[in-house]
N, C-alpha and C positions, 0 to 999 in steps of 0.2 A: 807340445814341446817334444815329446817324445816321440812322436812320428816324423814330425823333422829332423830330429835327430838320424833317427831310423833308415833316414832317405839319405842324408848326406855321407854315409857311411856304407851305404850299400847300391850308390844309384854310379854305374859304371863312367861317367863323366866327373863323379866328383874325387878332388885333389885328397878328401880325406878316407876315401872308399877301405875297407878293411881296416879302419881306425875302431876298434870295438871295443867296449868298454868293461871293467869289470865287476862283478857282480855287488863290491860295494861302492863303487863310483855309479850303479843304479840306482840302490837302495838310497841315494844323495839326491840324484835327481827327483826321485818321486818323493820325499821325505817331506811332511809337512813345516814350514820355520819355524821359527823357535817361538816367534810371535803369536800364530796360531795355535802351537801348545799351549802357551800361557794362557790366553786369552779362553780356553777350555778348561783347563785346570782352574781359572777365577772364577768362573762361571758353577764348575760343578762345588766348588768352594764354598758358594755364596749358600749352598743350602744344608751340604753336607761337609762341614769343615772340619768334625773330627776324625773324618775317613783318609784313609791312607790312598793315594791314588798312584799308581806305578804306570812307566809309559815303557810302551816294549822297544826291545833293538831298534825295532823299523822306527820309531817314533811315529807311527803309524795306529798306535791305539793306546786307549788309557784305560787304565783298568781298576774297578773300586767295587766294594761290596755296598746293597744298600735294599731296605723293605722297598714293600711294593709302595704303600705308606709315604716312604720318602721320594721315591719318583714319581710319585703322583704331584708332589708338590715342588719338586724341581722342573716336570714337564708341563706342571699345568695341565693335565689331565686326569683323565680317571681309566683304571685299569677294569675289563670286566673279564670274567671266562664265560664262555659261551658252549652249552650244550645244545647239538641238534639231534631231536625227537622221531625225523621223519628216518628212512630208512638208508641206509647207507649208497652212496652211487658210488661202485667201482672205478678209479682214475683210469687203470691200466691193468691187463691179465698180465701182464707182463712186463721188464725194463724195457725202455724203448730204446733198445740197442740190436741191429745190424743180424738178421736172423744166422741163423747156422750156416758156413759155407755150402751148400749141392756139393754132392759129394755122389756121382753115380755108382751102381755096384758093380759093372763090369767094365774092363780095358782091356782095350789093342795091346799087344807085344809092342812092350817098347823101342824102338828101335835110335841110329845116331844120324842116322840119314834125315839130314835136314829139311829135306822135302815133306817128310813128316812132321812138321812142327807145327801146319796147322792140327792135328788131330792129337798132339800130347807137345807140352811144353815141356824143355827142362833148362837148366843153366847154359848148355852148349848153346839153344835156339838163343837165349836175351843176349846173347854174346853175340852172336851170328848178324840177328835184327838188327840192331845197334852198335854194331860196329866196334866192340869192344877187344882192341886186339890185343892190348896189355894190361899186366896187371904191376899193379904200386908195392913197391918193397915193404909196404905200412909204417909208421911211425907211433911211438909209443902216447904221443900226446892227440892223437886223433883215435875216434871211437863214436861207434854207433848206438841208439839205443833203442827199445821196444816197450814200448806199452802196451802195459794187458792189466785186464781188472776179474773179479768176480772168480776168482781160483781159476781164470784161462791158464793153466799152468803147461807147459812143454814138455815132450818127455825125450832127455837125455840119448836114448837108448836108439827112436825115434831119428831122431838129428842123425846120428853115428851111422845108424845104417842108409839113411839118405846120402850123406858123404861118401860109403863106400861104393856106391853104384854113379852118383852123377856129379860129384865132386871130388872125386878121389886125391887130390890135390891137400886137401883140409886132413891132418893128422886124426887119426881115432882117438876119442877121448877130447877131444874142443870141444867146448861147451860155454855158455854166456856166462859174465859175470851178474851175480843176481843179486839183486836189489830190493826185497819187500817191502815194503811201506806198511802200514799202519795191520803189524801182524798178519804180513800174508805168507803162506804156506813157501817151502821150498819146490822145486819143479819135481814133475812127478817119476816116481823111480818105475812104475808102471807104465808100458805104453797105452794099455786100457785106459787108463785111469786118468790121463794125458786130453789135455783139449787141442782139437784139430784146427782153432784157428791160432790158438799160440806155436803148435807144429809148421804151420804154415809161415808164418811172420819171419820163424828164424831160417828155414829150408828156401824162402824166395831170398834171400835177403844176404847169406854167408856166405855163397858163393862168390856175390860180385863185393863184397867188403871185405873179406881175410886177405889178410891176414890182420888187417885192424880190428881192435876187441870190440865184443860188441857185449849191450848191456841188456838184462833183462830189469825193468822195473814193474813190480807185481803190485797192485793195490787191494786188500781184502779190505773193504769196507761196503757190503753191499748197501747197506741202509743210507748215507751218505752220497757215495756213487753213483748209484744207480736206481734210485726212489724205491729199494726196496721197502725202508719205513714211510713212505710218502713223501720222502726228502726230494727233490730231484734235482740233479749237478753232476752231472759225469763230467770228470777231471779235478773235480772239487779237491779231493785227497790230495790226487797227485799235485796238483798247482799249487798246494798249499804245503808239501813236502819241497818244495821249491823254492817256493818263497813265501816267508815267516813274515810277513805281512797282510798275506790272501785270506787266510779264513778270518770270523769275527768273535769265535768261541776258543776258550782256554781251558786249558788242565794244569791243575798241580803249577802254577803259575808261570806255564810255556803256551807263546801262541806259533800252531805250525811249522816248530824248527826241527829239518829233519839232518842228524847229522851226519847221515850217509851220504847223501844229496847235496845238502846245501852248503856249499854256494857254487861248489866245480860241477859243470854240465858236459855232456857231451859234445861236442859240436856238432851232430846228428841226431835228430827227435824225430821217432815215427809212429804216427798213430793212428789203425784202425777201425776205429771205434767211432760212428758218430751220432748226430740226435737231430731231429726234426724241429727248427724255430718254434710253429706255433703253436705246438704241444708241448715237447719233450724239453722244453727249458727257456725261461726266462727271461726276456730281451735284457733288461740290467745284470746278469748275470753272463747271458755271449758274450755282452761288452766289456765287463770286467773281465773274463777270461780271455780275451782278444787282446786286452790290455798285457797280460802275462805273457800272452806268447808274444810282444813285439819286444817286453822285456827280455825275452831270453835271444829275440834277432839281434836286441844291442849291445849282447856279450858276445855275438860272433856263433850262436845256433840255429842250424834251419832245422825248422819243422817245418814235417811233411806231415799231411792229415789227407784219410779219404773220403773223398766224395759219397759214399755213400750207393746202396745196390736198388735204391730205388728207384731209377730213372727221374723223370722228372718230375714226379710228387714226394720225394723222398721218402724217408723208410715208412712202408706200411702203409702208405696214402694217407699220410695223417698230410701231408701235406695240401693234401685236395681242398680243404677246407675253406671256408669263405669264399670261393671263385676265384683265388688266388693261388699260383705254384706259391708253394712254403718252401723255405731253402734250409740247405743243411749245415748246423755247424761242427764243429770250426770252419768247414772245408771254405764258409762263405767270409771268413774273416780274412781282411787285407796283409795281417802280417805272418801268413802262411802259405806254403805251395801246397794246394789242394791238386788233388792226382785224379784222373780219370782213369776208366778203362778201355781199350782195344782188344778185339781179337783178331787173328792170324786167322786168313783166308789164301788158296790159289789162287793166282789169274793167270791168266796168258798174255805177256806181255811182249810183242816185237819177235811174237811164235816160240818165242821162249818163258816156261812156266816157271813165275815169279812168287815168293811169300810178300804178300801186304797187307797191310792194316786198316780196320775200320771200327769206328766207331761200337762201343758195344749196347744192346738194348737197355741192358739194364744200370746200365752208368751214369749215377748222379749229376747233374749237371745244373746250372741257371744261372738268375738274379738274386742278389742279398737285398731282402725288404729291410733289412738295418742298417749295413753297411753304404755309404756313397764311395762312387768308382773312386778308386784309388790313383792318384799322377800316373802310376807306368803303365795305365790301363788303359788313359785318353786317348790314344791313338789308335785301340782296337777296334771299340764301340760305342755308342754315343748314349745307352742307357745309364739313369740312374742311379741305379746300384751297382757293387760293385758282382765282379761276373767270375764264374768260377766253372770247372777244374781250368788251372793254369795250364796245367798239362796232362799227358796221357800218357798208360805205359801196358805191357801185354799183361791180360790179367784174367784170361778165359784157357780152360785144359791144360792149367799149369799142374806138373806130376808133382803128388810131394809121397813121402810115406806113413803111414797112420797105421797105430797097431801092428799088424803082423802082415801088409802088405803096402801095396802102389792103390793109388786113387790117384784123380781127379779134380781140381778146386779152380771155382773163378768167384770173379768179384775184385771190389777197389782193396782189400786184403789185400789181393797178390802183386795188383800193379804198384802200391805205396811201399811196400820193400823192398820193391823192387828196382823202382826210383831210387829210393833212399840209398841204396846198395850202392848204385852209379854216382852220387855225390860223394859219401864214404870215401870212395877210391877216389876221385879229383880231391877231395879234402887231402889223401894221404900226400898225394903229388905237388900240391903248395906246399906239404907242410917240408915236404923232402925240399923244396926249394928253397925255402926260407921265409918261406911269405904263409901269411892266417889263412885260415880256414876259411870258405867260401860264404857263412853267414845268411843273412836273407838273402836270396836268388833271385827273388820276382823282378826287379828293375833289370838286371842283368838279362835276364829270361826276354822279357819284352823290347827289350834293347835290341836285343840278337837275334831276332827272329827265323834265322837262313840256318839255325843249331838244331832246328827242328825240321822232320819231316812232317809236310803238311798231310792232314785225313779230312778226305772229301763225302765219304760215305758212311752211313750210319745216321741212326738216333734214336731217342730215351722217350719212349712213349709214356705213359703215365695219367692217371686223373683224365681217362677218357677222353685220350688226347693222342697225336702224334708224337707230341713230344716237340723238341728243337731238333735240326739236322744239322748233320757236318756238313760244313763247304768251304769252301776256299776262303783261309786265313784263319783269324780265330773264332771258334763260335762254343756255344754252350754244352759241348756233346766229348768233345777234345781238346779243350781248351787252344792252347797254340800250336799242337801235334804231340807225337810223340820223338824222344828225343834221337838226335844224331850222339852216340857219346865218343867220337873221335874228332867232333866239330866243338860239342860242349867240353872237353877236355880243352880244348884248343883256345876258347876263347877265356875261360876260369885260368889256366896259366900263364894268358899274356894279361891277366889283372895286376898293378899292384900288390 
C-alpha cells in the first residue's frame, strides 16, 4: 500500500505527483484497526487480566508489565538463559562503518583556474561540471539536513574558514542548526577535536544549498548504533527519533518520541553512512528501515544515502562472502537515491582539453539480494534485484579544510552532499514558485534520462574481481550518470 502510494505521488505521469502527505496522515496509513488492537488486547487478557496494558500514539504497540512466569504461560513456552563456556569469537574489531575519509599530507597550490579541477576540487569546479549557473533566493520552509553518529561532530571554526576562501559568498559565523538525539554532544568548539567526515558533509554540501538552512542531526548512541554493545542497527536511533513507532523498547512510559524532530522533517535527508547486508545488519531490519525511508518520501523528503567506498564487495570485503557480491544498505533500498562517485580527469576533446568524468574505483555499486527492481527501474535492466547508485556526483580531490589547513577527501562522503546540495536549491525554486518540494526523485530521475550526462568509463573492482563497468546507459558503477543541473533544474520546475 504504501509503495503505491509512493509511486503515485512521485512517478512524473501521475495527476497526483507532489500530492504528499503529512506526517499524521502516515502514522494513519500504517496504524494497525482498531480490530486488530482489540483482538490483541483480548488475547493478552485472557491470561493476564489484572495488568494494565496501554497502547502507544502510533497504535502500533501495547505495552504491559508481566513475570517470566506469566509469559511462559501466555506463550506456551518456556523461557531459558543460556550460558556459553567455550571461548568468546570476536563479531567485529570494529563498527562496520565506512572507514576514515584518505586524507593525503601534501597539496598543490590551490588555484581558480578551472583546468585544474581535475587535481583539487572546490565549489567553483561542481558549479562549473554541472552547470550551475544560479543560485535560489531560499525560502524559509525548505532545509537541508545531515546525519552523523558516534560524536562525528564538525567544527564551527572549520566551516567559517572554508567559507572564507571558497565560498565567500556564505556570511561568517553560519553555521547548522543542531539537532542531537539521544544526548549527543554540541559541535566541537575545537578544530582538533572536530571529525573530518562531519567537516566534510557540511563544506560539500553549503555551498550549493545557502542560503537554505541546513540541519545537523547528531546521534550519540554507540551501543545502539553502531553494535558497539553487540547491538547492531545503524540508524536505529535516528529512525526512531523520527518515528515513535520504529523502536520496540520503552522508557519512563515513551516509545521513541523525539520532540525536536518529530513530526516536521526536512525535505532533504543526507546520509553518509552505510553497512554491508550480509554482515553488518539484518535482512528484517533493512526492510523495516527501507519501510521508514519510504515513510518520510510520502511526506515529500528525499533521501539521499551513499553507496558506500567499497567498490563492489562493499565495505571491508565482508561482502565477498558466500561467492556472492553483498550489497550495501540503505544505498540498495528502493525508496532512496543512492549516490555514486566520479572523478574529474583531462581529455582532449576536438584538440580542445576538456574536464570529464569517470567512474571511480572505489565506488559502491550493484545488485540488492533483498530488494526486487523497482517499476522505474524496468526499463534499465532486466536483473532481479533492484540496482543501485541511481546516480553519480564528483566525489574524488574534493578540498575541504581540517584543523589548521587544506587537505584532500574522496569517497561517496563527498559526492552525497554534494548531490544533496543541487536538489536543496531545485527544492528552494519550487518552493519560490509555489509548488512542494521535489520528494522521491527516482521515478522522475528515470523518466528523464537526457538530465544526465552519461559515464562510459570506469569500474569498482572488489572480491577479486573487476568489478561492473561503466557503459553506455545505466550500469552499476554510475548509475544513470552524473547530473546535468541546469536540465534537472528544468525538468523538477516544469513538475506540478
Amino acid at each position: 500500500m504504501g509503495e503505491a502510494m509512493l509511486m503515485n505521488i512521485s512517478h512524473p505521469n501521475s495527476e497526483h505527483y507532489g500530492k504528499h502527505l503529512s506526517a499524521s496522515e502516515v502514522d494513519e496509513m500504517f496504524a494497525p484497526s482498531k480490530e486488530s488492537v482489540d483482538a490483541v488486547t483480548i488475547w493478552i487478557n485472557s491470561a493476564l487480566s489484572d495488568r494494565k496494558i496501554t497502547l502507544s500514539r502510533s497504535r502500533q504497540w501495547l505495552e504491559f508489565n508481566a513475570t517470566v512466569a506469566e509469559l511462559q504461560d501466555l506463550l506456551h513456552t518456556d523461557y531459558h538463559e543460556y550460558t556459553k563456556r567455550a571461548d568468546d569469537t570476536v563479531r567485529s574489531f570494529g563498527p562496520m562503518l565506512p572507514g576514515p575519509t584518505p586524507m593525503p599530507d601534501l597539496l598543490p597550490e590551490y588555484s581558480n583556474n578551472l583546468s585544474d579541477c581535475s587535481l583539487m576540487v572546490a565549489p567553483n569546479c561542481v558549479r562549473a561540471v554541472y552547470k550551475v549557473a544560479d543560485k535560489s533566493k531560499g525560502d524559509p520552509n525548505n532545509s537541508i539536513s545531515i546525519y552523523s553518529n558516534q560524536r562525528q561532530r564538525y567544527s564551527p571554526e572549520s566551516l567559517n574558514t572554508f567559507f572564507k576562501y571558497f565560498a565567500f559568498e556564505i556570511p561568517q559565523g553560519t553555521t547548522p542548526e543542531f539537532q542531537g538525539i539521544d544526548g549527543a554532544p554540541a559541535p566541537s568548539p575545537l578544530p582538533y577535536d572536530a571529525a573530518k567526515e562531519a567537516d566534510l558533509d557540511f563544506q560539500a554540501s553549503y555551498p550549493l544549498a545557502y542560503p537554505d538552512k541546513v540541519v545537523n542531526y547528531l546521534v550519540d548512541d554507540f551501543y545502539y548504533e553502531a553494535g558497539g554493545g553487540g547491538v547492531s542497527g545503524l540508524f536505529n536511533i535516528f529512525l526512531d527519533a523520527l518515528d515513535k513507532s520504529y523502536c520496540t523498547y520503552s522508557a519512563f512510559g515513551k516509545t521513541g518520541d523525539f520532540k525536536g524532530v518529530d513530526p516536521s522533517y526536512p525535505d532533504t535527508r543526507e546520509g553518509g553512512y552505510d553497512q554491508t547486508e550480509q554482515c553488518g545488519i539484518y535482512t528484517p531490519t533493512d526492510r523495516r528501515q527501507c519501510h521508514e525511508w519510504m515513510k518520510l518520501g510520502l511526506q515529500g523528503v528525499t533521501v539521499i544515502v551513499a553507496t558506500g567506498d567499497g567498490g563492489v564487495g562493499g565495505f571491508g570485503g565482508f561482502g565477498c562472502l558466500g561467492g556472492v557480491f553483498g550489497t550495501v544498505s540503505p544505498a540498495d533500498c528502493p525508496f532512496v537515491t543512492a549516490v555514486g562517485t566520479t572523478n574529474l580527469t583531462t581529455s582532449s576533446i576536438g584538440g580542445k582539453l576538456k574536464i570529464v568524468e569517470q567512474g571511480a574505483r572505489f565506488s559502491g555499486g550493484g545488485f540488492s539480494n533483498i530488494f526486487r527492481t523497482p517499476t522505474y527501474q524496468t526499463n534499465a535492466y532486466n536483473r532481479g534485484g533492484g540496482g543501485y547508485p541511481n546516480i553519480s556526483a564528483i566525489g574524488h580531490n574534493f578540498v575541504i579544510w581540517v584543523g589548521d589547513g587544506l587537505t584532500l577527501a574522496e569517497g561517496t562522503s563527498v559526492s552525497t552532499p554534494v548531490f544533496a546540495g543541487l536538489i536543496t536549491s531545485i527544492n528552494s525554486f519550487r518552493l519560490n514558485a509555489g509548488k512542494k518540494p521535489v520528494g522521491f526523485i527516482n521515478p522522475v530521475l528515470y523518466q528523464h534520462q537526457e538530465i544526465f550526462n552519461d559515464i562510459t568509463t570506469g569500474n569498482n573492482p572488489g572480491c577479486n574481481t573487476a568489478g561492473f563497468s561503466a557503459v553506455k546507459g545505466r550500469d552499476p558503477v554510475t548509475g544513470l550518470g552524473a547530473p546535468d543541473y541546469s536540465k534537472l533544474k528544468e525538468v523538477f520546475l516544469n513538475m506540478p
